[in-house]
Structures are given as C-alpha cells and as structure tokens.
C-alpha positions, 0 to 999 in steps of 0.5 A: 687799351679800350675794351672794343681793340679786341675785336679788331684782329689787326690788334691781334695781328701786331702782337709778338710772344712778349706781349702775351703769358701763359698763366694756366693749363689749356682749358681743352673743353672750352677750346674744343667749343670754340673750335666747334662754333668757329669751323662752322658747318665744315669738317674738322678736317677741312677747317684743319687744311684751311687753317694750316694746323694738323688734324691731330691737334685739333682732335686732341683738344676734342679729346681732352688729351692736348696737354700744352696749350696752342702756339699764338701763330696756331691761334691766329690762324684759326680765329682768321678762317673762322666761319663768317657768322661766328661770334667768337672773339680772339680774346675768348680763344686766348683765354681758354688757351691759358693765356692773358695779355701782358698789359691785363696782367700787370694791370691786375696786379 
C-alpha cells in the first residue's frame, strides 16, 4: 500500500474489525489533542452531537480517565466531521488510539 491511501477516507471507509488490532492502551493526551484540533472552533459538546458520540466520552479522554480505547465506527465518525481546515490525518487518530493496521503489522514483523 502507498503511503498517500491514507489520506484518502474512502480507505478508511472499506475497512472492517479484521483489518486493524489494538496492540497498546489508548494514548488519552494525544487523543484529546487531536480532538481539540478536529472540533475546531465548536464546542465539544457540539462537536459530540455532530459526530453521534456521547459527551462523556469525549470528556474523559480530556480527562485522562478513558481507559478502552474508541470503537472504529467511533473514529470514523469523528475524523468525518472533523473542522474543514484540520490536518489531522486518520492514521494519526489510529495510532493514538492503540491501534495499527494489520498489514503495517505484519509488515513489521
């Protein structure tokens, strides 16, 4: 795979729970970063009801008390409403998630 599929969410959008693993714990600073930069100037609540995830959830990543990391769908949704001017790109989201694409692993091995 090219390194430039990754920014293309059609990529993203095809994928299914076999083609990702989790292989650490949910990194909830950098996680809250990226949320920060992909809300925008909304609020989080409004960024919450946009993307269809609880407030809550949210909050506890800002709050370092999240302790599984967010479901893919989750992720989706909130790379998919992220604020227009945002370079925030899914594989980072991923990452600070705990989790790596299953080809990358298997080509690290």
């Amino acid at each position: 795979m090219e390194r430039h599929e990754y920014r293309d969410i059609n990529f993203w959008n095809t994928l299914d729970k076999t083609d990702f693993s989790v292989i650490a714990s949910i990194n909830n600073q950098a996680i809250s970063v990226l949320i920060d930069m992909m809300r925008g100037s909304r609020t989080l609540e409004q960024y919450a009801y946009e993307c269809n995830v609880s407030v809550s959830t949210l909050y506890r990543s800002f709050t370092g008390e999240r302790k599984r990391p967010f479901q893919y769908e989750q992720l989706l949704s909130l790379y998919n409403h992220r604020d227009p001017d945002c370079s925030v790109g899914f594989e980072h989201l991923l990452a600070a998630n705990g989790m790596m694409l299953t080809r990358d692993i298997v080509k690290a091995q």
